[in-house]
Each structure stands twice: as C-alpha cells, then as structure tokens.
C-alpha positions in Angstrom: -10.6 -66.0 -37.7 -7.6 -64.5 -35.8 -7.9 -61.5 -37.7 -11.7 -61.2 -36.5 -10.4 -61.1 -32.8 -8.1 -58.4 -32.8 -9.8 -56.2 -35.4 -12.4 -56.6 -32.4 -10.8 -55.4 -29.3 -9.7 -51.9 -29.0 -5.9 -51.2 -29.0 -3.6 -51.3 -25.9 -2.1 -48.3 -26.8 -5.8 -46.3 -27.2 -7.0 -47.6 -23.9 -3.6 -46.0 -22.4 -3.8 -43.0 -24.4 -7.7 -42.0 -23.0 -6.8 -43.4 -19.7 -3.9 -41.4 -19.4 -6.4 -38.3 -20.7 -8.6 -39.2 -17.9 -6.6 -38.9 -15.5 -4.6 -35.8 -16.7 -8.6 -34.2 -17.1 -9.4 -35.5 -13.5 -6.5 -33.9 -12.0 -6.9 -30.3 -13.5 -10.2 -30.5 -13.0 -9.5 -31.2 -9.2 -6.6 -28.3 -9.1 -8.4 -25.8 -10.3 -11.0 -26.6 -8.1 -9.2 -27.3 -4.9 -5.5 -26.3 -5.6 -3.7 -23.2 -4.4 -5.0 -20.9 -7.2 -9.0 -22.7 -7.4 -12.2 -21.5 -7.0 -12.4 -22.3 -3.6 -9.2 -20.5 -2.8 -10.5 -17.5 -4.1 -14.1 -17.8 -2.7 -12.0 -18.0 0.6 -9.5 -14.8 -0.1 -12.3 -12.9 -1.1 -14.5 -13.7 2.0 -10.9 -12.5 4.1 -11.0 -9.5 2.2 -14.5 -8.5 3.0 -13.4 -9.1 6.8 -10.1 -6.4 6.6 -12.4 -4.2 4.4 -14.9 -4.2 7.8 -12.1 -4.6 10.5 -10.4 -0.9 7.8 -13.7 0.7 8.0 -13.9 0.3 11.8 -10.5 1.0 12.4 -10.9 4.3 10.7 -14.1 4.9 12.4 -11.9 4.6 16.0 -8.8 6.9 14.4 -11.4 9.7 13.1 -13.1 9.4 17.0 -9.7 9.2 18.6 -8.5 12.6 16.5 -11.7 14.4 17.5 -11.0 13.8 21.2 -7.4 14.9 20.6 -8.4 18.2 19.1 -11.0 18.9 21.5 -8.5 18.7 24.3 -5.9 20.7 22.2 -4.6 24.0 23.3 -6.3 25.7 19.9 -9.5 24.1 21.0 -10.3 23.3 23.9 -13.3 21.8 25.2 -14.1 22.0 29.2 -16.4 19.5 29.7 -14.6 16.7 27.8 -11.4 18.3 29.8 -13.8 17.5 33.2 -14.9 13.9 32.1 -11.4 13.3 31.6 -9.9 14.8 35.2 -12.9 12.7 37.0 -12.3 9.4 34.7 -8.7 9.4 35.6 -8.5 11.1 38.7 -11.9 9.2 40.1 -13.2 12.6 41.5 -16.8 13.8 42.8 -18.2 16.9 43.5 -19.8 17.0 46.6 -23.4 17.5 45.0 -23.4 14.7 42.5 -24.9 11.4 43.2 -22.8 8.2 42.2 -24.4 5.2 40.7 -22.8 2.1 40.7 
C-alpha cells in the first residue's frame, strides 16, 4: 500500500521544477512589460519623440521667421517699413500725427 501513496503524489522535484518555471515565466513576462527595454518604455520614448518632432518643427518655423527678418533688414535688401517698426519698437518713437492705443 506504500507504493500506492507515493505513485500518488506528484514528485518534489516536479513541483520545484514548474514552480521555478513560474516564476522565471512571471518575471520576463513582467520585464518585458515594465523593465527598461518594455512595451511601456517604448510607448513612453515614442510619445517623447513626437514632442521633439513638434518642439523641431516649431523651432524651425521661428529660425526660417527669424532669417526672413534678418534679410529684410540686410544691406542687399532692405526693407523700410520693417526698418521703421523696428526704430519705433526700440526707440519707443511717435510721429506727431499717429494716435497711440494702449
């Protein structure tokens, strides 16, 4: 009858062998969900990438504005009212027939 009873009950060593599966299943599972290198890592670097792509494209946007106002006040090109704006904005001048609205 003793031989009844053990054929019965699994093996120490298999119940340590799938536990020890488990758990080496359960953590790669959680790493390459959550870990350095996961899926929400990378949902997160590309969400920060979309940001610099939009922060590039409005940077550019200010460089290609900044470089038009530089060539219209050039010496090759040079454009008088900007020039005027300019004088006034810096210099806070008005003409004596121009109205001021503050």
């Amino acid at each position: 009858m003793t031989s009844l009873v053990s054929s019965r009950r699994p093996a120490l060593g298999a119940i340590a062998y799938f536990a020890v599966a488990f758990s080496l299943a359960i953590y790669f599972t959680f790493a390459a969900v959550q870990g350095d290198f996961g899926l929400f890592r990378r949902a997160e670097i590309e969400l920060e990438a979309q940001a610099l792509d939009q922060r590039l494209a409005a940077l550019k946007a200010d460089v290609a504005r900044m470089e038009n106002l530089t060539r219209r006040l050039s010496d090759e090109y040079l454009d008088l009212d900007l020039l005027d704006e300019q004088a006034r904005d810096i210099l806070g001048v008005v003409r004596a027939d121009e109205l001021v609205v503050r």
